[in-house]
Every structure is written in C-alpha cells, then in structure tokens.
N, CA, C and O of each residue as an XYZ file, in Angstrom:
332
protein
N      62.283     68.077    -26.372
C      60.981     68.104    -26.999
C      59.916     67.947    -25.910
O      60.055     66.979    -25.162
N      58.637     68.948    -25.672
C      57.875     68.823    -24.360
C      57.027     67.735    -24.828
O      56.954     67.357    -25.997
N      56.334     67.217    -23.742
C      55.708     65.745    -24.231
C      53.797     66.772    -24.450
O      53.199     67.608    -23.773
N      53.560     66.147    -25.569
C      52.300     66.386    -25.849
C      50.985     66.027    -24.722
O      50.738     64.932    -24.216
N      50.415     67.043    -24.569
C      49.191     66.369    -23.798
C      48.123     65.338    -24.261
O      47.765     65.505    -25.427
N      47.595     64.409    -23.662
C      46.446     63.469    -24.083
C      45.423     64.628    -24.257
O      45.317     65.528    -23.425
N      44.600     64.539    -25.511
C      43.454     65.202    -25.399
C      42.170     64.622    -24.725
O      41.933     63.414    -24.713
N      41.158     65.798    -24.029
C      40.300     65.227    -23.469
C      39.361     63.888    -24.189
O      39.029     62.962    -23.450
N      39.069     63.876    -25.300
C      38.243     62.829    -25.737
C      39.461     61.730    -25.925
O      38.933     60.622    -26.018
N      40.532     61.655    -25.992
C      41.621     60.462    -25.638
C      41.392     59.868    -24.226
O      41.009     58.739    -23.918
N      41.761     61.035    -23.371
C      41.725     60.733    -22.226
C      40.780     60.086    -21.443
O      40.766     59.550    -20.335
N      39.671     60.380    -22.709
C      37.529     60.020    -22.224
C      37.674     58.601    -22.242
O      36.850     57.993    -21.559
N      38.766     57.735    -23.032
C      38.269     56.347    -23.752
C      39.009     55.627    -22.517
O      39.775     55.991    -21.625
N      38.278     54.185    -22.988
C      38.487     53.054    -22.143
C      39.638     52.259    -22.726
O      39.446     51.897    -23.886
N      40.800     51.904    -22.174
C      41.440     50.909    -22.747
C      41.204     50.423    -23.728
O      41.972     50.637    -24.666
N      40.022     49.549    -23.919
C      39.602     48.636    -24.979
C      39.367     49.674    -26.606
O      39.996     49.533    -27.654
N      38.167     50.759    -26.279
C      38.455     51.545    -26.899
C      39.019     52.005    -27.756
O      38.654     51.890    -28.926
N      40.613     52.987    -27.177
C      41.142     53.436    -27.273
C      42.044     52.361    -28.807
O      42.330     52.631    -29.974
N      42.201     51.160    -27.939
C      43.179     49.961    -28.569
C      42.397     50.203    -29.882
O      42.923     50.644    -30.904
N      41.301     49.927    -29.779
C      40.331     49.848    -31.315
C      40.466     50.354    -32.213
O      40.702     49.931    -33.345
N      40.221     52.177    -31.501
C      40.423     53.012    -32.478
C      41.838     52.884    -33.042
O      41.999     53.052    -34.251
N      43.219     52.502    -31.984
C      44.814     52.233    -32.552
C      44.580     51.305    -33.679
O      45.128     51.720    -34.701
N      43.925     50.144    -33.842
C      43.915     49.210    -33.954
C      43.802     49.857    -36.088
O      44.591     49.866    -37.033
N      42.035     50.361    -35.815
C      41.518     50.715    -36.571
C      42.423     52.050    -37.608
O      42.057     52.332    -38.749
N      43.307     52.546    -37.086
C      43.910     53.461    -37.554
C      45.257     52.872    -38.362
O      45.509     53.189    -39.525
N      46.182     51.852    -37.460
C      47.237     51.498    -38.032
C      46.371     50.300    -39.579
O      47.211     49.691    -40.242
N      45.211     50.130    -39.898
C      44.736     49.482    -40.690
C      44.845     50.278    -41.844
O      45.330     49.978    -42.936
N      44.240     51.522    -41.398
C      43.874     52.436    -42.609
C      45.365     52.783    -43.228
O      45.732     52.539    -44.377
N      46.131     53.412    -42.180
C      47.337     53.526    -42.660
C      48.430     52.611    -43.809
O      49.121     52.975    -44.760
N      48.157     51.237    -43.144
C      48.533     50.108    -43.838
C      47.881     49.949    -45.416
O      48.207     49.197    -46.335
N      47.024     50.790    -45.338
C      46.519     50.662    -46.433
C      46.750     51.560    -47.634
O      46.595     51.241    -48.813
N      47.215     52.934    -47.074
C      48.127     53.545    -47.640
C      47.261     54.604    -49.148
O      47.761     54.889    -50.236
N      45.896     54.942    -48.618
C      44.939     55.779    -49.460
C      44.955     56.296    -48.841
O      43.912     56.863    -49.168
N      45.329     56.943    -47.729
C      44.822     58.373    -47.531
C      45.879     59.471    -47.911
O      47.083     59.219    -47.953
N      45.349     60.702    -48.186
C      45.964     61.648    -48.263
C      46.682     61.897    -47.417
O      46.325     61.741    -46.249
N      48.306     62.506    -47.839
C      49.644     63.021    -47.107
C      49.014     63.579    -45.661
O      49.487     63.033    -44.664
N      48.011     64.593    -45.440
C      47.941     65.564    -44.300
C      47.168     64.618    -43.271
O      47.505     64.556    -42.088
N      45.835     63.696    -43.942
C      45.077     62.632    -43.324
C      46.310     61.914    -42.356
O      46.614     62.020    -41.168
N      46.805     61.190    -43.421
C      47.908     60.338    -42.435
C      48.547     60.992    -41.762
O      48.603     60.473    -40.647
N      49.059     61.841    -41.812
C      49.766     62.644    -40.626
C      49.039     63.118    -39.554
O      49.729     63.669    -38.696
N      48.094     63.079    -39.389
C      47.045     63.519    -38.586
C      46.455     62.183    -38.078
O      45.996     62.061    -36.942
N      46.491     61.355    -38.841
C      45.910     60.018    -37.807
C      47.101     59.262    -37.431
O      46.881     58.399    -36.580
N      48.406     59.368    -37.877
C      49.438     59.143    -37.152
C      50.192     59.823    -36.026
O      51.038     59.337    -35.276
N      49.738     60.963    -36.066
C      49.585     61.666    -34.561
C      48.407     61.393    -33.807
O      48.428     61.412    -32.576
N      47.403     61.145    -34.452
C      46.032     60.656    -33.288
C      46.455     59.120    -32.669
O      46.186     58.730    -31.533
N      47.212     58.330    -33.751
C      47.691     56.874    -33.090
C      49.069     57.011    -32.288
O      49.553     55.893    -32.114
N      49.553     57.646    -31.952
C      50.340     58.031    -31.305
C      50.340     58.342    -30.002
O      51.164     58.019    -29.146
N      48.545     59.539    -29.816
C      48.512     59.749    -28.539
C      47.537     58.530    -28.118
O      47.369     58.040    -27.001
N      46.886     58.159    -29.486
C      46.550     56.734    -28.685
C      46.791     55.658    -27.941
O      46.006     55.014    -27.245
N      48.282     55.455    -28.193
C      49.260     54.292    -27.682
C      49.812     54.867    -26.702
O      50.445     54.136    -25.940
N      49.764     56.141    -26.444
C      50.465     56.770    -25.394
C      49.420     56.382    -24.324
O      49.732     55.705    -23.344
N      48.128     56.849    -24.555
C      46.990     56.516    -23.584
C      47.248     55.173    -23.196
O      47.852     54.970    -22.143
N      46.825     54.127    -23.990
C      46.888     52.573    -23.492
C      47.728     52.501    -22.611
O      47.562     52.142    -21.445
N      48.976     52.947    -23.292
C      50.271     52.254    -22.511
C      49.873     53.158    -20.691
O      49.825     52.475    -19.668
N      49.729     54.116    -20.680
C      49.385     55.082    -19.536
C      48.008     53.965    -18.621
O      48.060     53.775    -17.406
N      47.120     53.486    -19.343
C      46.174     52.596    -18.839
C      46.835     51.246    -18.055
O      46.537     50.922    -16.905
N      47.701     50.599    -18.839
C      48.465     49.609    -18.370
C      48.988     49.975    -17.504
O      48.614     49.387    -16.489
N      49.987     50.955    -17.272
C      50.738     51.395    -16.311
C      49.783     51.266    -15.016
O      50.013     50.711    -13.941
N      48.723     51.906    -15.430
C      47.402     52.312    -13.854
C      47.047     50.628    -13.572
O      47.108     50.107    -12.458
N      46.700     49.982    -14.725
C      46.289     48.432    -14.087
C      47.293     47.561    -13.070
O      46.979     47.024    -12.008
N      48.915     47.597    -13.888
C      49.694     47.075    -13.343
C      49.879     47.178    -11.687
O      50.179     46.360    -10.817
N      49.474     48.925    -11.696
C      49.923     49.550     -9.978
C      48.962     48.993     -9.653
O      49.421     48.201     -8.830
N      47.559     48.754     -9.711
C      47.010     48.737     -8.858
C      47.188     46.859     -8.689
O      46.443     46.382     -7.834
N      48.007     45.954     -9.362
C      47.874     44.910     -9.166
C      49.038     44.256     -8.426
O      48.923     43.221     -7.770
N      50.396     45.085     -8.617
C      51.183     45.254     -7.580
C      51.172     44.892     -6.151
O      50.113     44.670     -5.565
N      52.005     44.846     -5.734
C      51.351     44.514     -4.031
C      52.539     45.065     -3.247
O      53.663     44.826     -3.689
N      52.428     45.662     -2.311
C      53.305     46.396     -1.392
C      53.806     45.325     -0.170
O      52.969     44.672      0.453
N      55.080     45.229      0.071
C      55.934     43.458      0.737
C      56.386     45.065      1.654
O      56.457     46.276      1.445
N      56.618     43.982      2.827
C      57.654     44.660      4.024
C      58.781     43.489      4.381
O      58.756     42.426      5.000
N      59.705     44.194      3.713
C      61.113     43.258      4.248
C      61.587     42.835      5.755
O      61.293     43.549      6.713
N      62.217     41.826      5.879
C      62.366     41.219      7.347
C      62.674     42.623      7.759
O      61.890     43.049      8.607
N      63.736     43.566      7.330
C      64.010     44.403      8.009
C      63.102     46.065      8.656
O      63.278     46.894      9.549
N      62.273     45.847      7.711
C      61.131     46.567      7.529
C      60.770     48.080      6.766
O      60.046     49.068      6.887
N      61.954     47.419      5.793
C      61.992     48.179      4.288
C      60.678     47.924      3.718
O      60.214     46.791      3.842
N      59.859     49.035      2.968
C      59.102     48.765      2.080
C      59.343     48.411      0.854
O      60.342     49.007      0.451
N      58.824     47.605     -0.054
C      59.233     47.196     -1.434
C      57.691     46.753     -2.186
O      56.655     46.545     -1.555
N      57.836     46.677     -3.587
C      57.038     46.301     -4.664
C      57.117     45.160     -5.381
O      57.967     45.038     -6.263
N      56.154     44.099     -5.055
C      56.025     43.008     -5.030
C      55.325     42.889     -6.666
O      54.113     43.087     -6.759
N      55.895     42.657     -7.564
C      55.475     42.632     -9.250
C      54.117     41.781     -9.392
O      54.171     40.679     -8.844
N      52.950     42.093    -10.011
C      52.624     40.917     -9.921
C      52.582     39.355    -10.859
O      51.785     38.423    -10.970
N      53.940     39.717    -11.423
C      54.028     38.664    -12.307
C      53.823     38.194    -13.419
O      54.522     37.334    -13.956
N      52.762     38.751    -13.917
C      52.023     38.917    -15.598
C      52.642     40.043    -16.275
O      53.015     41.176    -15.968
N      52.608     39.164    -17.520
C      53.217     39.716    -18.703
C      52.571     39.683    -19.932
O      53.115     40.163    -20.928
C-alpha cells in the first residue's frame, strides 16, 4: 500500500495546531452525528493528522539528540532521554 502524501495545508500547521485540529476531530467523531462520508473523510483528515505530529516529534527529538564519539572513535546517538 503506497504511503499517502501530507497535504500542503497539513504540512502548513504547527505541531500544536495540527494536535488541535486531531484533537478536535477524534471529538466529533466520538460523538458519532456525522454522516457515513463526513466521517470517513475526517477520519482520513485525522489520520494524516497524526501522521504529521508524529513526523513533528520525530524532527524535535533529532534535533535534541546529541551526536557521542566512542573511545574508539565510532560515531553514535546519544538519546536525549525524554519521554
């Protein structure tokens, strides 16, 4: 299955954002009035939403990472610990 692209106005949002609109969507859903095609359509919009976040995290984590040189003078990735 090819992986779907983020659309540009996905791709536009900020973390926080993005979470909101997830946030705001799995509500409506939970709530369980919308029409069959609605929900399917905002359950694919929350989908590439969480795909985004999680893609955001990924970028925060690297950049918080830290690059170690082993006694031997292997490079390695130093976690930074938060969870």
């Amino acid at each position: 299955m090819a992986e779907t692209r983020i659309p540009p106005d996905i791709a536009a949002l900020s973390f926080e954002d993005a979470l909101a609109e997830l946030e705001r969507i799995v509500r409506q859903l939970e709530e369980g009035k919308a029409k069959l095609d609605d929900a399917i359509g905002s359950y694919e919009r929350g989908t590439l939403l969480r795909r985004h976040c999680e893609a955001k995290l990924r970028e925060a984590q690297a950049k918080i990472d830290r690059i170690t040189v082993g006694p031997d003078g292997t490079l390695g990735l130093q976690p930074a610990g938060i969870e």
